[in-house]
Structures are given as structure tokens and as C-alpha cells.
C-alpha positions as CSV (number, residue, x, y, z in Angstrom):
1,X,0.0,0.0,0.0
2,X,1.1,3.2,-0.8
3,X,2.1,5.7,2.4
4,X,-1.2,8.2,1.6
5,X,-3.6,4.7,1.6
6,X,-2.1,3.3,5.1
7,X,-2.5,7.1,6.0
8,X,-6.5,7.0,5.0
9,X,-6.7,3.4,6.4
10,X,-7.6,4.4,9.5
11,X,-10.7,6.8,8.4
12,X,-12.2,4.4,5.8
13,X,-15.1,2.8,8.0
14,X,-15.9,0.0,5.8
15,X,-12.8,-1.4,6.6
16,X,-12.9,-1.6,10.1
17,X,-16.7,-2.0,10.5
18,X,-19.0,-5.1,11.5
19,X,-21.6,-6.2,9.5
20,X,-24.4,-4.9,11.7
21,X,-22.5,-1.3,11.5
22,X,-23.1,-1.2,7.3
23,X,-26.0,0.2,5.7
24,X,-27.7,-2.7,4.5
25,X,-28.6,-2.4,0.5
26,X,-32.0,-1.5,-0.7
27,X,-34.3,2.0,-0.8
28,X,-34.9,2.0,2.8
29,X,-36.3,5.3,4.5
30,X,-35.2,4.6,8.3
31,X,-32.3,2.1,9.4
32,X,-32.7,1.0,12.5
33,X,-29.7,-0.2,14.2
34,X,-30.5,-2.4,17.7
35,X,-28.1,-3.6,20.0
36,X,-26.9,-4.4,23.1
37,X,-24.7,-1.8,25.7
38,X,-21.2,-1.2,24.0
39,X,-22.2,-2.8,20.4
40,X,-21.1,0.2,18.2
41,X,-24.3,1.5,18.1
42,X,-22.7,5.3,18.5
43,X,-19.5,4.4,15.9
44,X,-22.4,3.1,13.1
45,X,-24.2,6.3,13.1
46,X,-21.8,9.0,13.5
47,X,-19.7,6.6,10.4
48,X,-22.9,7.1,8.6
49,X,-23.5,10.8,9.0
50,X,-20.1,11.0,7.7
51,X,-21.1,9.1,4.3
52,X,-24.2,11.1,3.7
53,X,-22.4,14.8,4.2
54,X,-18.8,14.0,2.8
55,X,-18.0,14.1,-1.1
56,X,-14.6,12.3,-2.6
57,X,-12.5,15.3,-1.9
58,X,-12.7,17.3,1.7
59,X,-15.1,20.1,-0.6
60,X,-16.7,18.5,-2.8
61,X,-20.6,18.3,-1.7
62,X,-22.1,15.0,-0.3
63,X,-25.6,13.4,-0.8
64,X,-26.7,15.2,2.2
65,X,-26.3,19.4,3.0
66,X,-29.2,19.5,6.2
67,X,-28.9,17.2,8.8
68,X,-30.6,16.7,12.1
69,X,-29.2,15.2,15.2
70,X,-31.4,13.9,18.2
71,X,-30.8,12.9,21.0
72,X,-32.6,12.6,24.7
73,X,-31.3,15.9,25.9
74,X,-28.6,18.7,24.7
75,X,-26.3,17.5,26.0
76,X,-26.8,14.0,25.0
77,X,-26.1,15.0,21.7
78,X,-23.3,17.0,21.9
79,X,-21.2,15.0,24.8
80,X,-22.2,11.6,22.8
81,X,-23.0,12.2,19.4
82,X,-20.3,14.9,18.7
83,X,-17.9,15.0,20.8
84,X,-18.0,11.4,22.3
85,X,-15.2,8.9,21.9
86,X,-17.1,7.3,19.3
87,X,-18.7,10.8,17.9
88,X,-18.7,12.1,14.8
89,X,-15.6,14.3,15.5
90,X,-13.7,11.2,17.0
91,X,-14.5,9.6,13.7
92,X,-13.3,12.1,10.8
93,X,-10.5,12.1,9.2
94,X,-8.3,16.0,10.0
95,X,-8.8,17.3,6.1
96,X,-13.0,16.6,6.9
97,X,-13.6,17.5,10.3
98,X,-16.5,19.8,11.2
99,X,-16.3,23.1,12.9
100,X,-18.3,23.1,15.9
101,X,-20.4,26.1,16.2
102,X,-21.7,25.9,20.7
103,X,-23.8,29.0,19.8
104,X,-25.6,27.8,16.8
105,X,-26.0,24.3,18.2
106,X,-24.2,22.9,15.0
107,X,-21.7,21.3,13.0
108,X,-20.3,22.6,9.8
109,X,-18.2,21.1,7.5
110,X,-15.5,22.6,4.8
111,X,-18.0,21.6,1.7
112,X,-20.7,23.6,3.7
113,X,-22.8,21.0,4.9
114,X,-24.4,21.3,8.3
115,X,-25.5,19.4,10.9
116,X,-27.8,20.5,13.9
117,X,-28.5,19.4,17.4
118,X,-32.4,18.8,18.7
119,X,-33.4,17.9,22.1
120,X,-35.8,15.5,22.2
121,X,-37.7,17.1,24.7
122,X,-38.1,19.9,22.7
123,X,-40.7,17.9,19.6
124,X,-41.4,21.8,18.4
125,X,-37.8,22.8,17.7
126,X,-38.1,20.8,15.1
127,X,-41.2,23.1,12.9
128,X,-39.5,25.0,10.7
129,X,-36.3,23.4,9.6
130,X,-35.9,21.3,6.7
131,X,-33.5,18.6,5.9
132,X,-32.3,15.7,3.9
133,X,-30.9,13.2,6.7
134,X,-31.2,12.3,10.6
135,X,-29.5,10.8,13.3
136,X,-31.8,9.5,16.0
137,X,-29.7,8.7,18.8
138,X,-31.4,6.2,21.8
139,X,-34.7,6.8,20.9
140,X,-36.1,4.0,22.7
141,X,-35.2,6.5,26.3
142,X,-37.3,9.7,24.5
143,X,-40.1,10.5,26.7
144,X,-41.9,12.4,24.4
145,X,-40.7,9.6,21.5
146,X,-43.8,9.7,19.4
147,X,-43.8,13.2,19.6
148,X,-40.6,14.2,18.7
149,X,-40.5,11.6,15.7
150,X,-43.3,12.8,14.0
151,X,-41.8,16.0,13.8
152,X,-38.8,14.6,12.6
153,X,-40.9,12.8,9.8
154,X,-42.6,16.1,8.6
155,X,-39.0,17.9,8.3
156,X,-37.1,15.2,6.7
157,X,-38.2,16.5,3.1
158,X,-35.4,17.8,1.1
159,X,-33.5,15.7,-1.5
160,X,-34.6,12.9,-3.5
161,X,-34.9,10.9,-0.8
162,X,-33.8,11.8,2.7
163,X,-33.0,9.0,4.8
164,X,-32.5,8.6,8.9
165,X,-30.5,6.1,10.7
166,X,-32.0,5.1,14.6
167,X,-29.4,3.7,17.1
168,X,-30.4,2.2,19.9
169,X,-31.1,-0.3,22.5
170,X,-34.7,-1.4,22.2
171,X,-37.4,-1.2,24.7
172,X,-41.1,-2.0,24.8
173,X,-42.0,1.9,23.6
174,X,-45.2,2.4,21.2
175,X,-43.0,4.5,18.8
176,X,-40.3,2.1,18.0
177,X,-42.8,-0.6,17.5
178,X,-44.3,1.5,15.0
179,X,-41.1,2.3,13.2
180,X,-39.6,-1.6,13.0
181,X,-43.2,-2.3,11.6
182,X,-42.9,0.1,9.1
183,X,-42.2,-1.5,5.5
184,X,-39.8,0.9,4.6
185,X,-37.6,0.5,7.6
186,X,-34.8,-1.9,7.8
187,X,-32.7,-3.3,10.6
188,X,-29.4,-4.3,11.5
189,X,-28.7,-6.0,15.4
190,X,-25.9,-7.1,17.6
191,X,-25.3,-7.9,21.4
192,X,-22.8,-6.3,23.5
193,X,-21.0,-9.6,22.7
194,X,-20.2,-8.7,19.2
195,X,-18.0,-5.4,19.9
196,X,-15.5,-7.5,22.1
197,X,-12.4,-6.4,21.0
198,X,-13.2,-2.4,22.1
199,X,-14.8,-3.1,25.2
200,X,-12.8,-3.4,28.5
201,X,-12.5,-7.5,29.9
202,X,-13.8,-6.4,32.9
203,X,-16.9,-5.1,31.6
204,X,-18.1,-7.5,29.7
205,X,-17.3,-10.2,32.6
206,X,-19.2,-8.1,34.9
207,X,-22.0,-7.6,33.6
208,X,-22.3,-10.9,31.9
209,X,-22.2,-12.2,35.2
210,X,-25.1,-10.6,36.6
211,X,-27.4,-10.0,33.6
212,X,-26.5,-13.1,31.3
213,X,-29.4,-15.1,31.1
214,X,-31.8,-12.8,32.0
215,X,-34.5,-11.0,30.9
216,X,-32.6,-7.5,31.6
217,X,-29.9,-9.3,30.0
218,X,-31.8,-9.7,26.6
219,X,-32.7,-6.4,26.4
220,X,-29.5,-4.7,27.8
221,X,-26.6,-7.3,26.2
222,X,-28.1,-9.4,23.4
223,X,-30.4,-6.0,22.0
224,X,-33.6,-7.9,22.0
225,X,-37.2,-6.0,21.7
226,X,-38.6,-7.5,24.9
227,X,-42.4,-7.1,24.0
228,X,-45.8,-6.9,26.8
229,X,-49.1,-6.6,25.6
230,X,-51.3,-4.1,27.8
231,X,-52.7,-5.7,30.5
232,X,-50.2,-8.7,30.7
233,X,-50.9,-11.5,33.6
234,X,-46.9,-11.2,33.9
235,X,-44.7,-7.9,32.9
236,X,-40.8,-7.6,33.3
237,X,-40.6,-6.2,36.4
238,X,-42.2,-9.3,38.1
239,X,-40.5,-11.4,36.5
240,X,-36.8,-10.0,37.4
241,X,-38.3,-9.8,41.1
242,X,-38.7,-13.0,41.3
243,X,-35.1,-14.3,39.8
244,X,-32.7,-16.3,42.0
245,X,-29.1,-17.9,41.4
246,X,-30.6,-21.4,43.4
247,X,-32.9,-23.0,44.3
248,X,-33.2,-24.8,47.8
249,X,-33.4,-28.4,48.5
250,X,-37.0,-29.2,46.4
251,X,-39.9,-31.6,48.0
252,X,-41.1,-32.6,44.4
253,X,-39.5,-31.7,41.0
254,X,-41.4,-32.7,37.7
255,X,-41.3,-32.0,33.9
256,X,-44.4,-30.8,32.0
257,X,-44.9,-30.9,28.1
258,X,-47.2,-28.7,26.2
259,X,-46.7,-31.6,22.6
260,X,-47.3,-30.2,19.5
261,X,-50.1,-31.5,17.2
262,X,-48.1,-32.7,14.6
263,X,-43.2,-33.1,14.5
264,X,-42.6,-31.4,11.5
265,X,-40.8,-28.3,10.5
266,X,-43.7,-25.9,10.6
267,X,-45.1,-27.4,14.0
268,X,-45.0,-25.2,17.2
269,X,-42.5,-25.9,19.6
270,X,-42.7,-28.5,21.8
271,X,-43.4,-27.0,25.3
272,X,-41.2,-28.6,28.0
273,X,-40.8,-27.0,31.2
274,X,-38.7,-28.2,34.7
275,X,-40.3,-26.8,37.9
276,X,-40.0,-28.0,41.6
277,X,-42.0,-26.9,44.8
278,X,-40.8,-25.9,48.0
279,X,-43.2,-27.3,50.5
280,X,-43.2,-25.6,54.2
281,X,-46.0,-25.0,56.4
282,X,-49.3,-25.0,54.5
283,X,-49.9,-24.7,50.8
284,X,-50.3,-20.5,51.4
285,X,-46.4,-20.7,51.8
286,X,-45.2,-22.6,49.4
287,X,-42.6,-21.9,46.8
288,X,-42.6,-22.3,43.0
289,X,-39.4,-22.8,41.6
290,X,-39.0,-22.9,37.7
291,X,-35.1,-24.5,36.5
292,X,-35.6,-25.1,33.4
293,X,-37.0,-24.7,29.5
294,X,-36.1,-27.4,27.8
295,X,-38.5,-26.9,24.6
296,X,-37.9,-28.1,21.0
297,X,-38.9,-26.6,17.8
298,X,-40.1,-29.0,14.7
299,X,-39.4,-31.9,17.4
300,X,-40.5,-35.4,16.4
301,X,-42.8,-37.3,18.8
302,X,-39.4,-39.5,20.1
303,X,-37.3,-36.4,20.3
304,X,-39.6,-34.8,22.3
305,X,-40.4,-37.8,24.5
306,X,-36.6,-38.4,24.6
307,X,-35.7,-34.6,26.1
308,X,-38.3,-35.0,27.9
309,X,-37.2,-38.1,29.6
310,X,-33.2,-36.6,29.9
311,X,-34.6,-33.6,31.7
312,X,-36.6,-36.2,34.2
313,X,-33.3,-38.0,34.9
314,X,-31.2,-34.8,34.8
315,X,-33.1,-33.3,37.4
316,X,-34.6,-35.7,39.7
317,X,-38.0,-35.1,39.0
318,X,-40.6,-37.6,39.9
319,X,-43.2,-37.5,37.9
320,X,-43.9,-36.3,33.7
321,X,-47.1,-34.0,33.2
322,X,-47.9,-34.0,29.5
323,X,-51.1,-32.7,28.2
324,X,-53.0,-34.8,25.8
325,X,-55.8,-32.6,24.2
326,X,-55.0,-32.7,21.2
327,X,-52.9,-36.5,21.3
328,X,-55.0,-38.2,23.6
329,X,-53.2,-41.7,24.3
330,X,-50.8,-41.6,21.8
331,X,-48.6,-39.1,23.8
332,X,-48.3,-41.6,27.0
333,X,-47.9,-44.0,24.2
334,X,-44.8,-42.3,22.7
335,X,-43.4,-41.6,26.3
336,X,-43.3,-45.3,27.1
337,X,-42.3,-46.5,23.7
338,X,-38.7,-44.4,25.2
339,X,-39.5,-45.4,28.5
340,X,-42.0,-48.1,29.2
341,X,-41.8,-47.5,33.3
342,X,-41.9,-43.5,33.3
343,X,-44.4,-42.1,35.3
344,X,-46.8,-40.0,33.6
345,X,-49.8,-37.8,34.5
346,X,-52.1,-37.0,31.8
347,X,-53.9,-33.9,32.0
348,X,-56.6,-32.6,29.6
349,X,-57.8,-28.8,29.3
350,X,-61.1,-27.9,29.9
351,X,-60.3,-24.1,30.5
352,X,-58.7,-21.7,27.9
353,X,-55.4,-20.6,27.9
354,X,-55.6,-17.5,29.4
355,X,-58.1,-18.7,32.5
356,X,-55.4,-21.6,33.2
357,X,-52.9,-19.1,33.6
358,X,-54.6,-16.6,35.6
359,X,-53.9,-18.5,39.1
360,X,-50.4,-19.3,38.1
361,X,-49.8,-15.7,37.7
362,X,-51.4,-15.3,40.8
363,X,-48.3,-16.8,42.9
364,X,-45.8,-14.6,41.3
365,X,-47.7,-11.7,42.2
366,X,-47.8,-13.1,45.9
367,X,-43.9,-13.9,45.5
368,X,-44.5,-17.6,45.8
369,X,-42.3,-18.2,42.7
370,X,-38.6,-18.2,41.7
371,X,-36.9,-18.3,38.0
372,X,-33.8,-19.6,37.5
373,X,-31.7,-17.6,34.9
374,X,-31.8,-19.0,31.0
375,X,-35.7,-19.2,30.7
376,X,-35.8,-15.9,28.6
377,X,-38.1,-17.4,25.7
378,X,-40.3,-18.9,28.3
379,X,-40.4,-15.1,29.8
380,X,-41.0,-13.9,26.5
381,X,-44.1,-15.7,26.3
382,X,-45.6,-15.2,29.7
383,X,-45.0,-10.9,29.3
384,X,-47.6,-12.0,26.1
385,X,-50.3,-13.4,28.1
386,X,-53.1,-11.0,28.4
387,X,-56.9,-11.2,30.1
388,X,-58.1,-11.8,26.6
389,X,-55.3,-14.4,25.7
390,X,-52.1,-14.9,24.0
391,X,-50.9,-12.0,21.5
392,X,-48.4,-13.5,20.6
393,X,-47.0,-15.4,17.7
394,X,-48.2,-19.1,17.5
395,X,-48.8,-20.7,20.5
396,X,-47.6,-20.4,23.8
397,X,-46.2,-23.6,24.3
398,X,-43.6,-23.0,27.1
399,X,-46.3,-21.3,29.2
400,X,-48.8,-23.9,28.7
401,X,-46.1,-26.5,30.3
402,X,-45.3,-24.3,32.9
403,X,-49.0,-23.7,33.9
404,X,-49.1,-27.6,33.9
405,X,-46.3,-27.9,36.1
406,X,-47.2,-25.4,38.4
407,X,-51.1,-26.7,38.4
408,X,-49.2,-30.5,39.7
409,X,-47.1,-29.0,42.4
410,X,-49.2,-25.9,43.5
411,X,-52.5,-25.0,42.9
412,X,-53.9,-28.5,42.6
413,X,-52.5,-29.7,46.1
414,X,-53.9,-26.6,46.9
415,X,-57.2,-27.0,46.5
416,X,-57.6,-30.8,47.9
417,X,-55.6,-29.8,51.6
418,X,-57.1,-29.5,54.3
419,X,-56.0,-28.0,57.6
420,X,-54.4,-30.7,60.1
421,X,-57.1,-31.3,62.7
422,X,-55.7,-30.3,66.2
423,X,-56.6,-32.7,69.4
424,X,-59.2,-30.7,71.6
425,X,-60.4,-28.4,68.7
């Protein structure tokens, strides 16, 4: 390489870049880019305001002349989107860097093109101005989110087509539902894990430590829109209140499958669920303790029967729950054909989906039950259970076998104790 390429090296993104931090191809309008803490979220869209404003030489004009930077506050967007060690000032080359202008709340660079900050607590700063890109920095944190984008829709008209780029770590918020659902959106998405190599050791062990394998964790590391439909029989918050690292030595441990209909590659899962009980005092104080989601997608009646069978030996458990509405006596049929001396309950649905889950969701609001970490596709299912039933994809097949479980070891000892009679009473 010549001396003025290795001098350029450094500056010429694509080089250097992961493949969530390129513009994927196509006539999008809005990229969103999702990821975990740390994943070059910042470094992908200051790298991409760069492309839209710069030309081939430092003054020849770019694609883009007016654009818009928002952030959650001022201050956001200057300490992070400007000036930050990822920023757009941190990231151009010394023949292309902007002048920053504190009183006019902008960026301009030697081929004229401009870029301003916007608060995004301020949705009518942005009536008025006009412009042909946008940077959308953390919008899922904007509290007046819908607001503000909106605006930012109306003023993104100059050009022949003005683009924006979103970064940020997704949350359950209205308006970035709306914008992923948008057909002329596209995405890009990487955990905290991807960016390894510029993130400090000690970081990423600490807070893999505490977060990995929870439902935080998939929405703070691995970047994952962690969805609850209004009026949800479980939301995030209960569910991280009821996490523990153990569990205590269990009275009764037994696995529960949810089977599909039919084992082939557009089947649901196969809902197979380990949960154990805690038994002191009288059935108001018992514990709930779920350790693991074993399911299996497009699952063959033997491969299902078969996991199902390692989990019983793996954990001790005593007894296999399996539901058999929709195979009847086939299922206790294919269980035994693995295992012809496995104990199995059949149980039968005569309630719907939601009304079995109601009393179950009843003893997590009472703090009578405990997850394990690694059950975050269970927990996705459960934060979709609603009043009026599941609004989710497909079938909740995970939360059907842990209803079943938790119907064995709880709620249906439950309902047949009675109080230990007491000599003289």
C-alpha cells in the first residue's frame, strides 16, 4: 500500500466496520440499528453521518447538505453524538472534520454541509427546519418519543430521498414498534457480545455475570425488543423480582410438556418446562421454583419424548405431566415406547389458555415463585399473556407447560388440603 492509503486506512469505515455497522442495501427510509450496551451502536451512526455529508475530496458536496441530530437531551447529543469517543468528531479524518459552532448548536463542514443538534424534549424545535438526513440517537429513552418523531418525519423532506439512521437499545415503547413495523424500515442487530475487542475485559465479565441469562440481559446485552401486551398476567418487572441464582433443596420436582399436534418443520414448539416446589408449612407458603425450559422446535414425537425423559433424569423429577388434548393416548404412548416405566400424568384442558394461567400468575404476584436464569423465551411468552389471551405469535407452548407444572405442584394440592385437625379443637 502506498504511504497516503495506510495514512487513510484508519478513516475508511468499511474497513474496520461489523456487519451490523453497514447500511444494509435497498431504498430504505429509516435504518434501524439495535443492539446491546457497547455494540457500536454510536461508531455506526456518526460513520454514517459522515457518508451522507462528505464528497470524494474534503469540498466536494455530499448526498446530504441539512442534517438533524437527536438525541434525549442537549447535552446528550453533543457529549455523545459529537464530541463522544465514538462521535462524529472522534471519527473524521483531520482534512473533513467539522467546525463546531456551541452557539448555533451545529456542525459545519469545509463543503458547507451542516448538521444541527435537537433535544428531544423539545418535539417543536423541530417546525421549521428542513433537511435531507437524521441521526436518531437512543430513541427508545425519548419520553416524548412519538412526539418528537413525528416531527422529525414532517421535516425530513429535502433531496430525493432523505434518509435517517435510529441507534439504539430497544425497549417495549409504542413508537419504535411503530417504526420496526414500518415496510420501509430496515434493521441491522448485535449484542454487546459482538464489539468484544473495544470493550474493557472487565466489563463485559461483569455484567455478563449478573445480567447473562436474564430478561434485563436480553434487552440490555443481546439487543432484543422484549415485547408486553397491555394488561399482561406477567410484565418484566415481576419477573426479574422473582429471579434467584438457586434453588433450595425441592420436596417434588417434575417436567411438563405442552406436545405439538403434529413433528414437522412448521409445527409449534414443543413445550417442555422443569419446575419443583418448596413445601413448608401450609400450601399458602409454598414456593414455585421454575429451573428449566427445555423446549424443542419441529421436534418429532421420540425427540420430544426423549428430552423430555433426559430432563426427568437430569433433574430428579418424579413425575412427567404432559397434556393430551390434542394427542389423547398416543402421547403416554410415545413416552413409554422411550420409556416403558416413566411415570406419567395425563392432563386434559377444559379451560382456555388465558383462565389456566390466571392462578399461576397469581403466585408470582404473591412472591411464591422463583426463575432460574436462561428461561428468557419462556419469559417472552408469559409478558404476552393478556386477560383476553395470548398475543403472541403461535402458540404459547412453554407457558402452557409451565401452567401444567405449576397446576401439579401448587395449585392442585392446593385445592384438595385440608388444615391438620388439632386434638381438643
Amino acid at each position: 500500500m502506498s504511504e497516503g492509503a495506510l495514512l487513510a486506512l484508519p478513516w475508511i469505515f468499511e474497513f474496520w466496520a461489523l456487519p451490523h455497522q453497514l447500511p444494509p442495501d435497498g431504498a430504505w427510509t429509516t435504518w434501524a440499528i439495535m443492539g446491546g450496551r457497547g455494540a457500536g451502536k454510536t461508531r455506526a451512526g456518526a460513520e454514517w453521518v459522515r457518508a451522507q455529508v462528505e464528497g470524494a475530496r474534503p469540498d466536494d458536496p455530499g448526498r446530504a447538505r441539512r442534517v438533524a441530530l437527536v438525541g434525549e437531551t442537549h447535552d446528550q447529543v453533543r457529549e455523545v453524538m459529537i464530541f463522544g469517543e465514538s462521535g462524529i468528531l472522534a471519527c473524521s479524518p483531520p482534512d473533513r472534520r467539522p467546525d463546531w459552532e456551541a452557539g448555533r448548536r451545529r456542525l459545519v463542514w469545509p463543503n458547507g454541509a451542516t448538521a444541527t443538534a435537537y433535544s428531544a424534549q423539545e418535539p417543536e424545535a423541530l417546525r421549521g427546519p428542513q433537511f435531507d438526513a437524521a441521526w436518531a440517537d437512543e430513541l427508545a429513552k425519548w419520553k416524548k418519543g412519538g412526539e418528537v418523531w413525528d416531527m422529525l418525519q414532517f421535516a425530513l423532506r429535502l433531496g430525493e430521498h432523505p434518509r435517517q439512521v435510529v441507534t439504539t437499545t430497544p425497549r417495549n415503547v409504542g413508537v419504535l414498534k411503530a417504526i420496526l413495523a414500518n415496510p420501509s424500515t430496515v434493521t441491522t442487530h448485535a449484542p454487546t457480545e459482538a464489539n468484544r475487542a473495544y470493550l474493557a475485559s472487565s466489563f463485559l465479565q461483569e455484567v455478563q455475570a449478573r445480567y447473562a441469562g436474564t430478561r434485563l440481559g436480553r434487552q440490555e446485552l443481546e439487543g432484543i425488543l422484549l415485547e408486553e401486551v397491555e394488561g399482561a398476567l406477567w410484565t418484566t418487572a415481576t419477573i426479574e423480582a422473582c429471579r434467584r441464582a438457586a434453588p433450595p433443596a425441592l420436596d417434588r420436582v417434575v417436567v411438563a410438556v405442552d406436545p405439538p399436534v403434529t413433528g414437522h418443520a412448521g409445527s409449534d414448539a414443543c413445550g417442555i418446562v422443569v419446575a419443583g416446589v418448596e413445601m413448608r408449612g401450609d400450601p399458602g407458603q409454598w414456593r414455585l421454583w421454575v429451573l428449566e425450559d427445555c423446549s424443542l422446535a419441529a421436534a418429532s414425537p421420540r425427540q420430544w419424548a426423549e428430552a423430555a425423559l433426559a430432563a426427568m433424569a437430569r433433574h430428579g423429577a418424579d413425575r412427567l405431566v404432559a397434556e393430551v388434548n390434542q394427542g389423547g393416548d398416543l402421547v403416554a404412548e410415545v413416552i413409554r415406547q422411550v420409556d416403558p416405566l416413566a411415570p406419567v400424568r395425563q392432563v386434559r384442558a377444559s379451560r382456555g389458555k388465558a383462565a389456566r394461567a390466571e392462578p399461576v400468575a397469581a403466585l408470582y404476584e404473591q412472591g411464591r415463585a422463583h426463575h432460574l436464569r436462561g428461561l428468557g423465551a419462556l419469559e417472552d411468552q408469559m409478558c404476552r399473556m393478556s386477560v383476553r389471551g395470548y398475543e403472541g405469535r403461535g402458540s404459547p407452548d412453554r407457558l402452557d407447560a409451565l401452567v401444567w407444572a405449576a397446576q401439579e405442584l401448587m395449585i392442585g394440592p392446593a385445592a384438595g388440603w385440608t388444615r391438620p385437625r388439632v386434638r381438643g379443637l
